[in-house]
MARSE-930450 format. One record per residue (C-alpha): residue number from 0; residue in one letter; x, z negated, y. Coordinates in steps of 0.02 Angstrom, whole numbers, always signed. Layout:
REM residues N
+-----+------+--------+--------+--------+
!  nr ! rest !      X !      Z !      Y !
+-----+------+--------+--------+--------+
! NUM !    a !      X !      Z !      Y !
...
+-----+------+--------+--------+--------+
END
This chain:
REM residues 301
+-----+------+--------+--------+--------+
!  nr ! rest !      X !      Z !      Y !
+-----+------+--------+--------+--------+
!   0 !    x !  -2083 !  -1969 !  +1095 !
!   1 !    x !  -2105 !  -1954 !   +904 !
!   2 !    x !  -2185 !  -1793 !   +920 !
!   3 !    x !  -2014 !  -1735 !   +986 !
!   4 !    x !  -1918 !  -1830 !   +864 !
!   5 !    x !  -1995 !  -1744 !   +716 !
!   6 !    x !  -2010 !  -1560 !   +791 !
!   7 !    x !  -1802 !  -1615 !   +818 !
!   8 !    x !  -1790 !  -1669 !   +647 !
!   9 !    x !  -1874 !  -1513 !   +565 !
!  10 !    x !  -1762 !  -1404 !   +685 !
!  11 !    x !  -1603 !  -1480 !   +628 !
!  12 !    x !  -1656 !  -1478 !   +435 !
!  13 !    x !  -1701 !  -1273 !   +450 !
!  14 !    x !  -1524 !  -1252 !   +542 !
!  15 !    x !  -1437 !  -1332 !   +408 !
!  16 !    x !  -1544 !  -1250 !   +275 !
!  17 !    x !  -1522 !  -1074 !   +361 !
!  18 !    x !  -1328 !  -1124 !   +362 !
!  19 !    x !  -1326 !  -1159 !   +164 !
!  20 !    x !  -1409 !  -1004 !   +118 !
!  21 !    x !  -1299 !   -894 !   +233 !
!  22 !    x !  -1151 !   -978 !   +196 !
!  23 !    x !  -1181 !   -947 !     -6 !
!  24 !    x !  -1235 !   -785 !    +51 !
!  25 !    x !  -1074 !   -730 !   +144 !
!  26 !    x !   -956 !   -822 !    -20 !
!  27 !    x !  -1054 !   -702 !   -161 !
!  28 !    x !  -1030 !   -539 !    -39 !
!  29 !    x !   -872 !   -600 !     +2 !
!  30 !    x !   -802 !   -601 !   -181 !
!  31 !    x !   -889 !   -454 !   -204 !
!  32 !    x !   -806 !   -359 !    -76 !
!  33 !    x !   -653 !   -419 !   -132 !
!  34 !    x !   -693 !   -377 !   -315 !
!  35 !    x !   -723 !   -197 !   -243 !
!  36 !    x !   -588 !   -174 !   -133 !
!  37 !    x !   -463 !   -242 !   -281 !
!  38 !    x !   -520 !   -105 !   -386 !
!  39 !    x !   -508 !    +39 !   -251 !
!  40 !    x !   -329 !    -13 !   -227 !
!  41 !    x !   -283 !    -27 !   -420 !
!  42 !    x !   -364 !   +147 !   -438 !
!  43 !    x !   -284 !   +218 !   -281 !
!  44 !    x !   -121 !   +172 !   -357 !
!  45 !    x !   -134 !   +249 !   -511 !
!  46 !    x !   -209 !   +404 !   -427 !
!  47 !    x !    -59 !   +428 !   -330 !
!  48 !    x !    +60 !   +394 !   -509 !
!  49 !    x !    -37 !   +540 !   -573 !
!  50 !    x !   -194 !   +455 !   -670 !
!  51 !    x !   -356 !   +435 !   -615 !
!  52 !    x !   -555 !   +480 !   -705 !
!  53 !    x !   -477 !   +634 !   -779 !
!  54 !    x !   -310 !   +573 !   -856 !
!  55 !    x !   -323 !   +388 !   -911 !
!  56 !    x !   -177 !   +311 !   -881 !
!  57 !    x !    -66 !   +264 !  -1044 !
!  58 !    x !    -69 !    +80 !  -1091 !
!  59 !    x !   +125 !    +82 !  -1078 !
!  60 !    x !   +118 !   +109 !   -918 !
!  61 !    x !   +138 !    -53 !   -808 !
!  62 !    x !   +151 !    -57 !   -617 !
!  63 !    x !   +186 !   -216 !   -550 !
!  64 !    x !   +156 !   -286 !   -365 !
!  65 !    x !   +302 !   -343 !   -248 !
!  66 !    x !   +239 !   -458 !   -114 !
!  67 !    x !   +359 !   -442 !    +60 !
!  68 !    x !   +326 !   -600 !   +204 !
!  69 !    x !   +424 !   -645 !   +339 !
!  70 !    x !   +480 !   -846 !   +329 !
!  71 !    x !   +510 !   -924 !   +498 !
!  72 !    x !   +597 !  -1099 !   +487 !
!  73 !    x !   +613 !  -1154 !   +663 !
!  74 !    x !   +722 !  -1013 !   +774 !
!  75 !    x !   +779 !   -924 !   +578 !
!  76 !    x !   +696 !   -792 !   +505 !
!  77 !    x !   +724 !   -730 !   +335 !
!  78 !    x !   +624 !   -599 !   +223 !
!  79 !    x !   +550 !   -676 !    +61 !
!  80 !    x !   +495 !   -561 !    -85 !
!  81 !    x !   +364 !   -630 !   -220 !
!  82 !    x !   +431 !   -547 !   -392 !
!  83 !    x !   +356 !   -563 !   -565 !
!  84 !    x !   +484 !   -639 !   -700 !
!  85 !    x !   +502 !   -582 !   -863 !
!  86 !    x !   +425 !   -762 !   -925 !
!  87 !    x !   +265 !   -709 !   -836 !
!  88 !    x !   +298 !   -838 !   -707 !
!  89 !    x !   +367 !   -794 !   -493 !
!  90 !    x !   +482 !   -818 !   -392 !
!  91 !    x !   +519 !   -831 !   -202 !
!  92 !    x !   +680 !   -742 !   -156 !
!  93 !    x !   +721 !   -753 !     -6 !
!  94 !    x !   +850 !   -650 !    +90 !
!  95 !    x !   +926 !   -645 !   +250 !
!  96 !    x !   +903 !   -532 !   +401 !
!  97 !    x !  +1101 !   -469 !   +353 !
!  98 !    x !  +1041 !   -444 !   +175 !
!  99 !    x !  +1130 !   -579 !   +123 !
! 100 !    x !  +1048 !   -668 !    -27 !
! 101 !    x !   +970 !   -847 !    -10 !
! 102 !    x !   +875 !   -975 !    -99 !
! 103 !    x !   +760 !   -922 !   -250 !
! 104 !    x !   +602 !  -1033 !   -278 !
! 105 !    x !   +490 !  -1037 !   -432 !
! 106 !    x !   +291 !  -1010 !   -394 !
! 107 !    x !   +196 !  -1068 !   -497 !
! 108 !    x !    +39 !   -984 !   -479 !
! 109 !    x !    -66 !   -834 !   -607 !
! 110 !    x !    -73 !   -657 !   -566 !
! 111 !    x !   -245 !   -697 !   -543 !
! 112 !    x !   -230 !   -803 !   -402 !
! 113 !    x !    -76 !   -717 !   -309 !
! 114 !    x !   -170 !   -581 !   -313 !
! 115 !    x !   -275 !   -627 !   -188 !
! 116 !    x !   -220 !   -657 !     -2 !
! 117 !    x !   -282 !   -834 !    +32 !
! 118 !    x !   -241 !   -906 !   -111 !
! 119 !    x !    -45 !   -826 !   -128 !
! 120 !    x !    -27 !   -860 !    +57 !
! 121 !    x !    -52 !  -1042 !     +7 !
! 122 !    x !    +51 !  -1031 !   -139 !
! 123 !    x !   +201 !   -976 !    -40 !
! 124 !    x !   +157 !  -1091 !   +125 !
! 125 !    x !   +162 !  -1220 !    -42 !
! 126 !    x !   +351 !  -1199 !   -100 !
! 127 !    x !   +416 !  -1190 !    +56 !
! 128 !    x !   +510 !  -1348 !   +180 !
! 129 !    x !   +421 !  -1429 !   +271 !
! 130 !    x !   +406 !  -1344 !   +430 !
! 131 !    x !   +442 !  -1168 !   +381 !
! 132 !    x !   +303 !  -1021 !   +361 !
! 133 !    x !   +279 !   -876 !   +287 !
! 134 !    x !   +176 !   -725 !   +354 !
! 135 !    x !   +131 !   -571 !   +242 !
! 136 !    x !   +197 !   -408 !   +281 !
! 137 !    x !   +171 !   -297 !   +152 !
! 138 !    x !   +160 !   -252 !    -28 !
! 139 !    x !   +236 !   -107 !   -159 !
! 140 !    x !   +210 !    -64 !   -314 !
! 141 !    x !   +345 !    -58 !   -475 !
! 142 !    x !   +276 !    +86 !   -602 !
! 143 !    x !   +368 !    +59 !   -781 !
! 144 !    x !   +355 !   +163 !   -937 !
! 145 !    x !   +443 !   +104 !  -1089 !
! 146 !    x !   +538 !     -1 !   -992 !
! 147 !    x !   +603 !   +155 !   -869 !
! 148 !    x !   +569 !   +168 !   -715 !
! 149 !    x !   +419 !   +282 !   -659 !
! 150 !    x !   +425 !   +272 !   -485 !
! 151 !    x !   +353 !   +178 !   -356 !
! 152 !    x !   +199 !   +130 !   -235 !
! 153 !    x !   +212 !    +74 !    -65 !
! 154 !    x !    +72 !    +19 !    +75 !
! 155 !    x !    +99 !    +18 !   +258 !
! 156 !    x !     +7 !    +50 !   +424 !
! 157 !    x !    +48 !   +174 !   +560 !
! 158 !    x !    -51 !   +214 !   +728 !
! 159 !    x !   -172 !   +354 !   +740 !
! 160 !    x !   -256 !   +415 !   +871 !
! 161 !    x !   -401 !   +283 !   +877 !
! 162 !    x !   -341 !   +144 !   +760 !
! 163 !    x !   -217 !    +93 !   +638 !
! 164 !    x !   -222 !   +219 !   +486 !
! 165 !    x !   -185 !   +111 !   +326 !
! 166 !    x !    -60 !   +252 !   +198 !
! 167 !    x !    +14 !   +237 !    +39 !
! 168 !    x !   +149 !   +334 !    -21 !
! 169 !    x !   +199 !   +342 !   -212 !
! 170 !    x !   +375 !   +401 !   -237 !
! 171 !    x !   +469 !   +463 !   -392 !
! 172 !    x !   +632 !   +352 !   -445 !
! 173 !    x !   +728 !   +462 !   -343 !
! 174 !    x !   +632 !   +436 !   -170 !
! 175 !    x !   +552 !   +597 !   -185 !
! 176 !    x !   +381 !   +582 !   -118 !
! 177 !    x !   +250 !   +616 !   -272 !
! 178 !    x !    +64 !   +586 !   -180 !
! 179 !    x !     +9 !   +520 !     -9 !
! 180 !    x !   -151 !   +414 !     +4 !
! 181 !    x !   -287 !   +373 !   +160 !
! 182 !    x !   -314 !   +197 !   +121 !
! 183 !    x !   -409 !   +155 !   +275 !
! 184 !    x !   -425 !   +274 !   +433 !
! 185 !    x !   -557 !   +289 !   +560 !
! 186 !    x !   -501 !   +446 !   +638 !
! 187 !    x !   -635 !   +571 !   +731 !
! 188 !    x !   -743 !   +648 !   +573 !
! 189 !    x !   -706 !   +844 !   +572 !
! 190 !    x !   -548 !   +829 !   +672 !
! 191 !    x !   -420 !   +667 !   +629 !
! 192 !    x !   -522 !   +621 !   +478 !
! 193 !    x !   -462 !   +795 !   +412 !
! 194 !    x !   -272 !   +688 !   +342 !
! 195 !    x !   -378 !   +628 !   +195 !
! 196 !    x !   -396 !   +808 !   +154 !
! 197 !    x !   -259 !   +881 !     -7 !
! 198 !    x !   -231 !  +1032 !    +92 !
! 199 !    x !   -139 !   +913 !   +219 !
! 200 !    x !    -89 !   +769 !   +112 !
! 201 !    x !     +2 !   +875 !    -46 !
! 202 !    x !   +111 !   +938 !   +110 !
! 203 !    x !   +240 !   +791 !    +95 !
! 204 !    x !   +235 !   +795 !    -99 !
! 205 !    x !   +404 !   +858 !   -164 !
! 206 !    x !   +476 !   +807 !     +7 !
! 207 !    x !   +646 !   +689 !    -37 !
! 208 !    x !   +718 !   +560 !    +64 !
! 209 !    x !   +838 !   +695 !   +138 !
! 210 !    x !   +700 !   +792 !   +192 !
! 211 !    x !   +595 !   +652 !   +281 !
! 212 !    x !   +750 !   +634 !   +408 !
! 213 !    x !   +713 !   +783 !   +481 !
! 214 !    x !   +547 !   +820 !   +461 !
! 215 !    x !   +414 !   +871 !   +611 !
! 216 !    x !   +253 !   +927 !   +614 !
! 217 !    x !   +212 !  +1087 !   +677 !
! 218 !    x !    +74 !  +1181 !   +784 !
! 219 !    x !    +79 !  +1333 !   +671 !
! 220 !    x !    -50 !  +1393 !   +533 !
! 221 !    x !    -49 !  +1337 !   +366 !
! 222 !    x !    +37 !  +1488 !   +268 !
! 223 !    x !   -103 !  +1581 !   +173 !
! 224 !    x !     +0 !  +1577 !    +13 !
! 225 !    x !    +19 !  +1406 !    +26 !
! 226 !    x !   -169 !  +1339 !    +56 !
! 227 !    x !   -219 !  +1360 !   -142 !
! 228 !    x !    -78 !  +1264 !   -200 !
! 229 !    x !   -111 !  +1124 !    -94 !
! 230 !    x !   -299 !  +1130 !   -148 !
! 231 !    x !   -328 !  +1104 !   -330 !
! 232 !    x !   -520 !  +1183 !   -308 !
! 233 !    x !   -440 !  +1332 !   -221 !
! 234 !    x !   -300 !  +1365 !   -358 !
! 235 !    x !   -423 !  +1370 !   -469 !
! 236 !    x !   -538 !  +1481 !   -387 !
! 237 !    x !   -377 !  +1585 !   -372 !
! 238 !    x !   -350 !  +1552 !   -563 !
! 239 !    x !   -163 !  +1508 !   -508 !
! 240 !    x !    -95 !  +1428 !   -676 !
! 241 !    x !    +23 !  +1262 !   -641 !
! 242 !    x !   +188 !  +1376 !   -640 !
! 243 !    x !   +121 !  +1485 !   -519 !
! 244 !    x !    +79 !  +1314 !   -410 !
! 245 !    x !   +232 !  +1251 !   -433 !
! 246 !    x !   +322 !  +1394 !   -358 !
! 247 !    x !   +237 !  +1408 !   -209 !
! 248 !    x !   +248 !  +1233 !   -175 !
! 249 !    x !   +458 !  +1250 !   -230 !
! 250 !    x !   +450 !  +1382 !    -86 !
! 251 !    x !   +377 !  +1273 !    +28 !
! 252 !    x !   +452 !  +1122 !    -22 !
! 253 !    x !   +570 !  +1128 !   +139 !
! 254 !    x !   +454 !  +1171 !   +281 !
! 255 !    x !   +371 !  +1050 !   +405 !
! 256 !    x !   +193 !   +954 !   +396 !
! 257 !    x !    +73 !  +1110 !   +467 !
! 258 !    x !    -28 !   +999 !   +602 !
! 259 !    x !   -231 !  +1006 !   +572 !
! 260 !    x !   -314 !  +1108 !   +696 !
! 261 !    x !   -357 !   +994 !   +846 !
! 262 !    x !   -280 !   +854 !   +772 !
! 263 !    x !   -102 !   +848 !   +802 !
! 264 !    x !    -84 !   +657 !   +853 !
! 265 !    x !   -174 !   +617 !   +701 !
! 266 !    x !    -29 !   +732 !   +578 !
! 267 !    x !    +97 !   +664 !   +684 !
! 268 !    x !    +48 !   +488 !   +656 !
! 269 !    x !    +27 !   +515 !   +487 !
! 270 !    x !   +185 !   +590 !   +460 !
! 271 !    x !   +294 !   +469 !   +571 !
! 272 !    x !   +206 !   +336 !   +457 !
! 273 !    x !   +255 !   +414 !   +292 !
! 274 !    x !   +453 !   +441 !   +353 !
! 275 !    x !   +443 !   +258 !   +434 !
! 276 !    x !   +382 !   +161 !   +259 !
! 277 !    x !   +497 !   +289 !   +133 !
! 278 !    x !   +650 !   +242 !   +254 !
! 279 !    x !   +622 !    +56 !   +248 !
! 280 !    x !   +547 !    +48 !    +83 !
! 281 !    x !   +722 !   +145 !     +8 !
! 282 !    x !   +828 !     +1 !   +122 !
! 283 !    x !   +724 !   -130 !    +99 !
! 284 !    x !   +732 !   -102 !   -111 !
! 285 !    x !   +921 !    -63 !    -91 !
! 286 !    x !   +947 !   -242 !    -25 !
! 287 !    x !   +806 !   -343 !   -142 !
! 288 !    x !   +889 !   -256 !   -298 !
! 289 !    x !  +1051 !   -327 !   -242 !
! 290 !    x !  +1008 !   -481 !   -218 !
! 291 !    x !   +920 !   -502 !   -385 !
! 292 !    x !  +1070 !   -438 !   -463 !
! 293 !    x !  +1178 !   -581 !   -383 !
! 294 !    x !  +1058 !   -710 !   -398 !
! 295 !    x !  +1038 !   -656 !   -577 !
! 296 !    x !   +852 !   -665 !   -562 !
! 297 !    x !   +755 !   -596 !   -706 !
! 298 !    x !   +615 !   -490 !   -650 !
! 299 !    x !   +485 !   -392 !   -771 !
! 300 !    x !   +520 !   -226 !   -683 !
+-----+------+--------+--------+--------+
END
């Protein structure tokens, strides 16, 4: 009976052990991924605002991140927006499925900290009644330069043809698209995979709001003209200077997405998701800036 006591003993003190170590293991890697995936987003971002390894971006350039959640309370539902304030503090505003403008609630929280999922989900959950919740939807980005507006960033997620394909679209001031980014696919290599390719993704840039109403994808071949200027390593095999770019892509500017060979679903996914986030990103921003106005909230941006 001892002899089973004290092989159960040294069983349970190497399970616990084993659970410290992977548990410590799983935090470090954990931040670490975190760290990593923080960082691919920041420089995604600024990729698709035109900087990146080869033009740094200027240090009066600052983009700034909008936070979108849905806040249940009971059977209401309202949309609540996490802003930055020009006193480097936050604020909750929260607006109505009408668009009518509701209650505004300080956070107090860092950038640091909001920054992070967990921790801003809490921060939220934190300021809110008792009883209500609030579940993250999605995030865009503010670019300002010299206190002008330089355009925007937004994230979403539309279905491909195996998963969820994770975009995001920058857009100039005016809602004209300016870059399209793969932030997370897992589309068939050689086929799907093919939408995190420039040739396909520099099809939407240029493309305005207007545009996107009406735009399909089509089952034709890519023009031939039209290939280099999409490709920056093809226009300059070509030795096409950035005029000569510029007015192909002007010529082009109105046609529809050319589908990748034996990938249709895949540019037609991709493409339903960039119209779907610019169109509710544009009404979405229409109704925010509104209600900031009324609400005279002070943002940064």
């Amino acid at each position: 009976m001892k002899e089973i006591i004290k092989i159960t003993l040294s069983l349970t003190a190497i399970c616990v052990a084993a659970a410290l170590i992977l548990g410590a293991v799983f935090a470090k890697t954990d931040h670490a991924r975190k760290e990593n995936e923080e960082k691919r987003n920041k420089e995604l971002v600024q990729g698709l605002l035109g900087y990146g390894a080869s033009a740094k971006a200027p240090e009066n350039l600052k983009v700034y991140s909008v936070y979108r959640y849905v806040i249940s309370e009971g059977k209401t539902l309202t949309l609540g927006y996490l802003v930055p304030l020009k006193d480097k503090k936050h604020a909750l505003v929260q607006v109505d499925l009408s668009g009518k403008p509701g209650k505004v609630t300080q956070v107090d929280a860092d950038e640091t900290k909001l920054g992070e999922r967990d921790t801003r989900d809490a921060a939220i959950n934190g300021v809110l009644p008792k009883g209500a919740q609030a579940t993250y939807a999605e995030t865009f980005h503010v670019a300002d330069m010299d206190g002008k507006r330089f355009g925007y960033v937004v994230e979403g997620t539309t279905q491909g043809f195996k998963t969820f394909v994770e975009l995001m679209v920058s857009l100039e001031p005016d809602f004209t698209i300016k870059g399209v980014g793969i932030k997370k696919s897992e589309e068939d290599p050689g086929l799907g995979d093919e939408i995190k390719k420039d040739f396909f993704k520099n099809q939407f840039v240029g493309k305005t709001a207007e545009l996107l109403k009406t735009l399909k994808v089509v089952k034709e071949p890519l023009p031939t003209d039209y290939l280099p200027a999409l490709e920056p390593a093809l226009a300059k095999r070509d030795k096409l200077s950035p005029d000569q770019v510029a007015k192909i892509k002007e010529k082009h500017v109105k046609d529809d997405i050319y589908a990748l060979t034996g990938a249709t679903i895949s540019s037609r996914a991709v493409t339903n998701g960039v119209k779907d986030i610019v169109r509710k990103f544009v009404y979405r921003l229409d109704i925010l800036t509104d209600a900031l106005k009324k609400e005279n909230v002070q943002v940064v941006f």
